[in-house]
Every structure is written in structure tokens, then in C-alpha cells.
N, C-alpha and C positions, 0 to 999 in steps of 0.2 A: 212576457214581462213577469217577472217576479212577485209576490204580493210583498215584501220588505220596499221594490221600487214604484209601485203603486202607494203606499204608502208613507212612504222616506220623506217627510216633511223638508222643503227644496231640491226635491229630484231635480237633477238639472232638465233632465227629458218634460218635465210639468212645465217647467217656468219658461219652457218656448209658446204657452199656449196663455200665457199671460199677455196682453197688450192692451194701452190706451182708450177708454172707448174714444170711440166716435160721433158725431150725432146720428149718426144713421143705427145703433144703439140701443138708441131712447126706450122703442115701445120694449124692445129684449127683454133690458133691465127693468122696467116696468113689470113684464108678465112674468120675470123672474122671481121680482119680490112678492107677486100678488100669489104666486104657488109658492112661493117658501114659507112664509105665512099664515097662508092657508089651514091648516092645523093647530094656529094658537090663537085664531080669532074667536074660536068655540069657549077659548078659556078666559078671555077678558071681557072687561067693559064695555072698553073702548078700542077701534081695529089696530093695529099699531103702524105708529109714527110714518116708517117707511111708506105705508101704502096711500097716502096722501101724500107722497112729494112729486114734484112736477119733477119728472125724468128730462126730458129737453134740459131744464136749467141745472139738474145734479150734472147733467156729463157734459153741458157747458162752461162747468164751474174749472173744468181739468183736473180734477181729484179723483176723478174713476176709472179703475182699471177690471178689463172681463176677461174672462177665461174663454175663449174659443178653442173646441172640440168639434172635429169634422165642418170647419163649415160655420157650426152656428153657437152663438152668443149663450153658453149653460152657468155661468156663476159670471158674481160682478161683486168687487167690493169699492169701496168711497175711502180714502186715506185724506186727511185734512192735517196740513202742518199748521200747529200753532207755534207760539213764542216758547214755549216751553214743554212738550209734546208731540206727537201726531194723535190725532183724533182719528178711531178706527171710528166711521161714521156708521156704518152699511158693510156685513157682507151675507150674501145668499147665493146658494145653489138650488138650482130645481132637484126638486124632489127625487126623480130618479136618478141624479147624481149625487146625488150624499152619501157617503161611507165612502167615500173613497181615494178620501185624501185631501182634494181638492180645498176645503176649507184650511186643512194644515199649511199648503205648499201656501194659500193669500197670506197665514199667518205669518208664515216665516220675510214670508212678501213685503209685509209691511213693518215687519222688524229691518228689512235691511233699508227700504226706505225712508223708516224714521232717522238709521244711522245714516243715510246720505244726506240728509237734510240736517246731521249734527246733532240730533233729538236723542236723548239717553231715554225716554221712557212714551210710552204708549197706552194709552186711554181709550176706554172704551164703555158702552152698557146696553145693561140686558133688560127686558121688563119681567119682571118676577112672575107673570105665569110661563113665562120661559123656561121655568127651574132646571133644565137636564143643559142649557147654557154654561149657570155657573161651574159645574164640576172640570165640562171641558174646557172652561179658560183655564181655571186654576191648575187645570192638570198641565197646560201649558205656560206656565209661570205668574199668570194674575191675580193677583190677590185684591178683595173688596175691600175697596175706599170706603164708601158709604151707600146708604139707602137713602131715598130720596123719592118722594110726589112730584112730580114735574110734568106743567100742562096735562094736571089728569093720569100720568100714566107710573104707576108705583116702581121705581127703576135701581134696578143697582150698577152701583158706578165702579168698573175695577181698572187696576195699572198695571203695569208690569214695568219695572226699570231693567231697563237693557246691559 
């Protein structure tokens, strides 16, 4: 494989390894977020948001979809349709699989999503010790709404119109 097709944000060869989770899932997605994370707890307050959610009830909700590689459950992200939006809620990859597209091909994921749901624009946010977040949404076309304190956690909120 190529590294343009390892990369090619919507490789079609990626997006077969995209599916629904399941509840059998839950703890995945859980130990997914608690090592993606993992690296940015040193830099806040407070742990962030994801690592306190009850995984049962996120992939109960039906808004989660995981990346399966060989077998097992390596990234997962939360797309929420609102009235006016998709809400990118959540997305993570374990740690030894970052760089490697993966995060691109969810993005592109949840762009076609939000157009099948009829949604022109996509929402999303980072917590500001995050900061090497914003460069690559923006480099992917989101631009910051605003900054904002929310339950504690200093956050910026960006969109991208589709």
C-alpha cells in the first residue's frame, strides 16, 4: 500500500473498516478514550470530558461509529445530528495508531454523514490544552466560532460549513 493510500483522507480500502459500534464495544471505546487522553491529563485541571462518559450509554445512543483493524476495536468517533448541524462529539485513536490517517478518513466520515442527514455544516471542540488540535482542524477546513468555560473545562468551539 502506498503511503498517498494510507493517507488519502476517504480511501475507499479505510472506510470498509469503519462500522456501527456495538454494545459489545463499550469497554473498547472506553479504553480507547482513556489512552488517547492519556497525554493531555498531565496538562489540565480537570481529566477531560470523554473520560467520564458511560460508554454502554454513548454506543447505546447509536451515534458511534469504530474503526475495526484485524479483529479489534482501534479508534471510534460519536457523530450526533442536530436540527442544524452534526455534532462531532468524540473521536480517538489509540495511541499506536495515530499518524496514520485514520483520524482523516472519521473526518471525511462524518462530512458525508452530516450531508446524508441534509446537514451543511459540522461542529465540533477541542479543550485548549489540546492546542496541536486546533491547527489540524483548521488545516481541515474549521475555523473557530468561539472560546468558551464550559462545566470547568476552557474549550474552543469550531465549524466547518460543508
Amino acid at each position: 500500500m502506498s503511503d498517498e493510500t494510507m493517507t488519502r483522507p476517504g480511501a475507499d480500502m479505510r472506510r470498509d473498516r469503519i462500522r456501527p459500534a456495538r454494545p459489545g464495544d463499550a469497554r473498547a471505546c472506553e479504553a480507547i478514550a482513556h489512552a488517547a487522553y492519556a497525554k493531555y491529563v498531565p496538562r489540565m485541571a480537570k481529566k477531560p470530558s470523554p473520560l467520564f462518559y458511560d460508554y454502554d450509554k454513548v454506543v447505546a445512543e447509536g451515534f458511534t461509529h469504530v474503526w475495526e483493524q484485524d479483529g479489534a476495536v482501534v479508534a471510534m468517533v460519536t457523530l450526533i445530528p442536530r436540527e442544524d448541524h452534526l455534532l462531532l462529539r468524540n473521536l480517538v485513536v489509540l495511541p499506536q495508531f495515530q499518524g496514520k490517517g485514520i483520524g482523516r478518513v472519521f473526518m471525511a466520515f462524518a462530512e458525508d454523514q452530516a450531508l446524508g442527514h441534509g446537514l451543511a455544516r459540522i461542529h465540533l471542540w477541542t479543550n485548549e490544552a489540546m492546542s496541536e488540535n486546533v491547527p489540524y482542524y483548521e488545516a481541515l477546513g474549521y475555523a473557530v466560532r468561539e472560546r468558551a468555560v464550559v462545566d470547568g473545562y476552557s474549550r474552543i468551539f469550531m465549524a466547518k460549513a460543508l
